[in-house]
N, C-alpha and C positions, 0 to 999 in steps of 0.2 A: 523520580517518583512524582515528585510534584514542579511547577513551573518555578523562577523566583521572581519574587517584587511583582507590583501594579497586583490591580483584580484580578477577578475571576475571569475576565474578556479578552485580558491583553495578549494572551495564546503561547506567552513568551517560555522556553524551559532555559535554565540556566542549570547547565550542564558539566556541574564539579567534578560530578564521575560522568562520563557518557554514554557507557554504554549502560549505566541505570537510567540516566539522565537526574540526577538529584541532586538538587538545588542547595544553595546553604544553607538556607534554614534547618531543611530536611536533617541535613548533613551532624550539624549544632543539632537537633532531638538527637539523633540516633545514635552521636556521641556521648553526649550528657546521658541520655538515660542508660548506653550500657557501661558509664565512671559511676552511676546510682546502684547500678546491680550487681557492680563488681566493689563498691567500695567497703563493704565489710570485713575483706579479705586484704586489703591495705595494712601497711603497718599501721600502730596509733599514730605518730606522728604525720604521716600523711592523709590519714584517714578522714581528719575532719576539714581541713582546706579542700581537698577533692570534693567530699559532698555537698561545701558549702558554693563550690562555683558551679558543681553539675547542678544541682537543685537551682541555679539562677539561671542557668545557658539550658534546661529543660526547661522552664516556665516560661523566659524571653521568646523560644524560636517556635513553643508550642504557641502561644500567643498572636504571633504574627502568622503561624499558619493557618492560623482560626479565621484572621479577617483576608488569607491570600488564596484558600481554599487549599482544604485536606482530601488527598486523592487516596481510596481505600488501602494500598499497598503502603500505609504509614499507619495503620490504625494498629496494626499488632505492636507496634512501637512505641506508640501513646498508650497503648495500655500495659504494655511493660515495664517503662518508666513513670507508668503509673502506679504499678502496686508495689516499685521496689523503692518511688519517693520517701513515703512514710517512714519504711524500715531503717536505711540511710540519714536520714534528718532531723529525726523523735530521738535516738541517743547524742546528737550532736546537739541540740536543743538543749535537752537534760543535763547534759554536763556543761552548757555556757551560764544554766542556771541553776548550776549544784547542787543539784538534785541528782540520785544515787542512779547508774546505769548498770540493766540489768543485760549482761551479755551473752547472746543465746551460743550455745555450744556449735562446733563448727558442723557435728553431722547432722544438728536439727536444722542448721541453715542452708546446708549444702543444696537439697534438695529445691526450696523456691527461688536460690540463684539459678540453679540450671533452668527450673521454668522462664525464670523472667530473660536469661540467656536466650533462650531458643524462643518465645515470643519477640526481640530485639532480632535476631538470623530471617524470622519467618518475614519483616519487611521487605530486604534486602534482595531477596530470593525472589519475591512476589515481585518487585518492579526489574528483576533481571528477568523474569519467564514476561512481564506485560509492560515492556518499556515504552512510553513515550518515541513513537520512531522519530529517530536522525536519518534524515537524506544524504545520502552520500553526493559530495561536490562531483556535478558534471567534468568532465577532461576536454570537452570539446573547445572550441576556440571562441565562441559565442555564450553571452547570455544568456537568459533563457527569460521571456515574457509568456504570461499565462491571462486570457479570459475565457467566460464562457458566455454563451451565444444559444438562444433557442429558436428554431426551425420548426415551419409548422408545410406539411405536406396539402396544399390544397387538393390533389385529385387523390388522393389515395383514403380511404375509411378509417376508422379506429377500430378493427378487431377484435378488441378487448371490452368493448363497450357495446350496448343495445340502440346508444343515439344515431343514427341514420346522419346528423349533421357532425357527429364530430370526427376531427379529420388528424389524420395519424402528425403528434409533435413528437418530439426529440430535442433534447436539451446534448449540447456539445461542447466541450471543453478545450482548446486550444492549446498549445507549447509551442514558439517560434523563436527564431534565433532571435535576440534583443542587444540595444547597445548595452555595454558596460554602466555602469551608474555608482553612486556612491554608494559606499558601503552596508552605511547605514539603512538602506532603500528596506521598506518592512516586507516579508516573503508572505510567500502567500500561504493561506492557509490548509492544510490536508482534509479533504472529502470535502469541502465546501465553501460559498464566498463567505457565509458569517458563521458566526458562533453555532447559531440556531441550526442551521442546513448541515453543518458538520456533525452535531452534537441526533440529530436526527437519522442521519446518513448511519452513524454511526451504532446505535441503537438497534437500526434496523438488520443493519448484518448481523449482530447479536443474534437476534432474535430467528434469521434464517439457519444461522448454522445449531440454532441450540443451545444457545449461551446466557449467561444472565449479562446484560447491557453493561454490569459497571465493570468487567472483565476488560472492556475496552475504552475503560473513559479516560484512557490513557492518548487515544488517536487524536480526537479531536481537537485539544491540545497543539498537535504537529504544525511546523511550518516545516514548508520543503525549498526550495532551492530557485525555485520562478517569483520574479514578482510580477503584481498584477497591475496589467495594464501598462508594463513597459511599451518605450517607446519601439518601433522596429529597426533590426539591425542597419544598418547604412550599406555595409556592404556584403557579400554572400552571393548577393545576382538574386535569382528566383530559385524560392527554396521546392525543392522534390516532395511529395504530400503524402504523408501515411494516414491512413485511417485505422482505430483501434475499435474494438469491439469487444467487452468483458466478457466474463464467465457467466454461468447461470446464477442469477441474483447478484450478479458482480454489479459497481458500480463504476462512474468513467473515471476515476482518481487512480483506479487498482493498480493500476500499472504506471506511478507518477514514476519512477525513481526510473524508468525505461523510458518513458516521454521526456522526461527533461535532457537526460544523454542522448537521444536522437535531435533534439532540436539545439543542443548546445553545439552540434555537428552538423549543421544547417538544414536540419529537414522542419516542417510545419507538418505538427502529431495532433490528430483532430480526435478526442476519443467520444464516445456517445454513454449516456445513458439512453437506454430502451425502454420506457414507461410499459410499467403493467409485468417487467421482466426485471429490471434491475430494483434491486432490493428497494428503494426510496429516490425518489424521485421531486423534486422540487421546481413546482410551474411557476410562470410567469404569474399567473393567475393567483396564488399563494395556495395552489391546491397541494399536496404530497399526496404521490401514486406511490401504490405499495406492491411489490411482485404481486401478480396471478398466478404463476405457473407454479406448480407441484405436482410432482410425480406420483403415480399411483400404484404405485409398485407391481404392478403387471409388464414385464420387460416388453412385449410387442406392442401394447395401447402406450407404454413411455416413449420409446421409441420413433412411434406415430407422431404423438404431441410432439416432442423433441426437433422433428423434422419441420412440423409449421412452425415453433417460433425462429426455426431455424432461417427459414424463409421472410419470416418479417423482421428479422435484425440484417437479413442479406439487401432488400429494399432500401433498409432503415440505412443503410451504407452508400448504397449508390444513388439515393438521395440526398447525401451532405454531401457527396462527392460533386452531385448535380450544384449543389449550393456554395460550395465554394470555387466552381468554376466562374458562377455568376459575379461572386465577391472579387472576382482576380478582376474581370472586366469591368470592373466599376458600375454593379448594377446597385449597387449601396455604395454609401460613402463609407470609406473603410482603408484604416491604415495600411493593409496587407495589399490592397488593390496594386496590382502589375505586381507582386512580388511572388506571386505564387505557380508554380510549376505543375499544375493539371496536369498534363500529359505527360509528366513523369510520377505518377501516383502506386503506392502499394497500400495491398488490405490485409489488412493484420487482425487478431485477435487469439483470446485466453478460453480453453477450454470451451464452450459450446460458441465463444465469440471465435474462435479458428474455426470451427465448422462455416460458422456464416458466413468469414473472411473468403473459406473456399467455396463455399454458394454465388458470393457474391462476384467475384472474379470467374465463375464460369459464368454466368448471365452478362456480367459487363467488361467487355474488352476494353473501356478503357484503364483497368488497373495493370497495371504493366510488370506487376509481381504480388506474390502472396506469402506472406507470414503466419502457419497455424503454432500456437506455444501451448501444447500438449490437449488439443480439441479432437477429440473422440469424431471422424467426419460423417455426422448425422445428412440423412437427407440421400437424394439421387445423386450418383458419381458419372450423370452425364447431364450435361457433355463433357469431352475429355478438358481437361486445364489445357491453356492455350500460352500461361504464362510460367515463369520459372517459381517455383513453390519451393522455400523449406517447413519442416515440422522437426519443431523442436520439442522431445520428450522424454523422459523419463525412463529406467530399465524398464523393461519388461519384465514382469515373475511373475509365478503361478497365480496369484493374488490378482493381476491385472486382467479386467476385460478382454476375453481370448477372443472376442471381433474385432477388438482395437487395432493390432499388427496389420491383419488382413483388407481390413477397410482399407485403414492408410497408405498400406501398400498399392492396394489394387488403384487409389487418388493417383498416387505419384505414375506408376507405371502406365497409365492409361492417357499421362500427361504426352502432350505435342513437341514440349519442351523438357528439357534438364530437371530434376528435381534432386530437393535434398532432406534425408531425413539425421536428426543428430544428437545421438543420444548423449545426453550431458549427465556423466559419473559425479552422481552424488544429490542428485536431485531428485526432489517430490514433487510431486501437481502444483502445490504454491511455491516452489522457488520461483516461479517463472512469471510471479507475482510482486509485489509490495510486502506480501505476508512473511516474509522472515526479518521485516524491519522493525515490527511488531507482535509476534506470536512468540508462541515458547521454542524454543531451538530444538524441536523434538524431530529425528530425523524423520520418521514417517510422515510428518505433518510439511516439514517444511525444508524439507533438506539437509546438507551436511557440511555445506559450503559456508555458513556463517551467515553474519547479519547480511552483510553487505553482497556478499559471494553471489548468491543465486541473480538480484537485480541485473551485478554492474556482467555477468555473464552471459545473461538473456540479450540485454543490449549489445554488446560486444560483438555475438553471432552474429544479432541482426544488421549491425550497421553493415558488416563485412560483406554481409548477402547484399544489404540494398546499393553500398558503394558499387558491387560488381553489379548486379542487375540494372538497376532506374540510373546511374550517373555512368555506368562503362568505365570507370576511371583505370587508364591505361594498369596495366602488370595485375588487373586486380581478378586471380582467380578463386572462384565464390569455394572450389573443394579444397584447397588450397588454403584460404583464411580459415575455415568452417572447419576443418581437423585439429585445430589448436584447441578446441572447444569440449571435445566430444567424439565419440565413437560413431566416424561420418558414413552415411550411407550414399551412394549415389544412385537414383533410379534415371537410367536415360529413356528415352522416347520408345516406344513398342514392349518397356518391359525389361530393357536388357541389361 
């Protein structure tokens, strides 16, 4: 529920139970107050030593949480051992000062134990459906180092804007293999480099999907698995380059728990936020851009829109691509300089970011493969793909956009090369996200595969595709790996 020790800044969650994530203190309320709510049912002789330590180890660890900061999924807890304090304490009181204790009958009492019972349940429950995400430990053989980097397009316009001078930026986020380091090395932190950016970031997805903001003020909170500004790995050779592209109003973190296993397995995972598209955005400048796009619920003008931004995150792609070719040759000074493997690059992305990912690789042959992760392919299906494409998605059912199959199929089949579509049993739109690390395990929403299942499985696919596509690595067939996964389709060249 909540982090433990240091402030409110220090981002840290001490993880007694984990997959609540709650802290001792937490852990001391939630005990103490349900030995308060439960101790009138005690025999006598245990009755009054139990209230007298629960009433200390409730007042001690509500104390400290006061000055370490109380996260909402604790509050029905404090107030449950708040109103069963009194009743527990005021007879024990009474009889150390012999004074007559009037003792309420068991079925007058029954009843406001079961409440303050189930306000003490409803804690528990709340930080199991809005946990604090844990990252699950990369398997790859590397580190994992993380920065981010903003990129400003000098020939290209800002779209989103009326100024004639301002020139399309992009804020991008890095994952690269890194040395090993001490333990202790502090991780980075999730949606953002500080408190503020995360806590922002965070808010703002809120507020996209419909939510009230403190639903999530569990995320910002998060360290995941990269630290920042690791040094670069020593050895690996020149890492092969994916580029990531989000959802609609997604942001570049969405898919950490996928970047850091790609880069713990030697690739350099560049993902972008898309200003004026991705939910919040934070400039160089101290500006924060907020999505533009919304749909208007007219399926052929959505549709429309859909396809330009579709087209300015495909841009927005083989412009960093363009930029970190410059980075390799040392057109900046820059630790990654000669480590990075341009010309073995894939373009990846999440729902509208897989549309772009496949825009952008029909426009730029230098991406040498394509990853869509359940992107509906908005926009014109020509020219045909040139490169070996999977799309990873979801069953299909009646429920599902009845163009979706057909679009995607007509992507693949109209492909020059091999593709692959692979349907992964048991998944939602957000397994193939971040969002089962933190959302409620509700299968519709997020899958059926667990906290960890949808991430470490999205990755998994992918690497097996990019091993065989961008590295060739000998025995390594892409249908072959990709049917361990999922119900694999294969589309060959013309259709067949």
């Amino acid at each position: 529920m909540c982090r433990g020790g240091g402030g409110p800044d220090d981002g840290r969650v001490t993880e007694i139970i984990p997959e609540l994530s709650v802290s001792l203190p937490e852990l001391l309320t939630l005990l103490s107050a349900l030995a308060l709510a439960l101790a009138r049912w005690l025999p006598p002789t245990a009755r009054r030593r139990t209230t007298v330590v629960a009433a200390a180890g409730y007042v001690l660890s509500a104390a400290v949480l006061a000055v370490a900061g109380i996260r909402w999924q604790l509050l029905p807890v404090l107030a449950g051992g708040a109103v069963a304090l009194p009743f527990a304490l005021v007879p024990v009181l009474r009889a150390r000062a012999g004074r007559p204790v009037r003792r309420v009958r068991w079925w007058s009492a029954l009843p406001g134990s079961v409440a303050c019972v189930g306000l003490l349940a409803a804690g528990p429950v709340a930080a199991w459906a809005f946990p604090v995400p844990v990252f699950p430990e990369p398997s790859g053989e590397f580190a994992v180092g993380t920065r981010v980097v903003q990129w400003t397009d000098p020939g290209r316009p800002e779209t989103f804007t009326s100024d004639p001078d301002d020139r399309r930026t992009v804020v991008v986020q890095l994952w690269y293999p890194a040395r090993k380091g001490p333990g202790g090395a502090e991780r980075a932190r999730y949606l953002g480099r500080t408190e503020r950016e995360a806590r922002t970031v965070s808010e703002a997805l809120a507020r996209t999907a419909g939510l009230p903001g403190f639903l999530l003020d569990g995320i910002p909170r998060a360290r995941t698995r990269a630290v920042p500004d690791a040094p670069v790995a020593d050895g690996g050779g020149r890492f092969p380059v994916v580029l990531f592209s989000p959802g609609s109003s997604g942001v570049r973190t969405q898919n950490t728990a996928w970047a850091e296993e790609l880069a713990a397995h030697g690739y350099l995972v560049a993902a972008l936020d898309h200003p004026y598209d991705s939910a919040a955005v934070l400039l160089a400048d101290g500006r924060t851009v907020t999505t533009a796009t919304t749909s208007t619920g007219d399926r052929d003008r959505d549709e429309q829109l859909a396809a330009g931004w579709t087209a300015v995150r495909a841009a927005d792609l083989g412009f960093v691509l363009t930029r970190l070719t410059a980075l390799d040759r040392g057109e900046d000074a820059d630790p990654l300089t000669g480590r990075l493997d341009t010309g073995r690059a894939a373009v990846t992305g999440h729902s509208m970011g897989g549309a772009a990912a496949l825009q952008a690789a029909r426009q730029d042959r230098r991406f040498g493969a394509v990853v869509d992760l359940d992107g509906f392919p908005h926009g014109p299906t020509v020219p045909a793909l040139q490169q070996p494409a999977l799309a990873l998605t979801q069953a299909f059912t009646p429920d599902t956009d009845p163009r979706y199959l057909p679009r995607l199929t007509e992507a693949l089949d109209a492909s020059t090369t091999t593709g692959y579509r692979l349907t992964v049993p048991g998944a939602a739109h957000l397994t193939f996200t971040d969002g089962p690390l933190y959302l409620p395990p509700v299968p519709s929403l997020t899958g059926s595969l667990g906290r960890t299942g949808g991430p470490r499985v999205t990755a998994a696919a992918t690497l097996a595709f990019l091993d065989a596509t961008l590295r060739g690595r000998p025995g390594r067939d892409p249908a072959a790996a990709l049917a361990a996964y999922g119900e694999l389709t294969v589309h060959h060249p013309g259709g067949r």
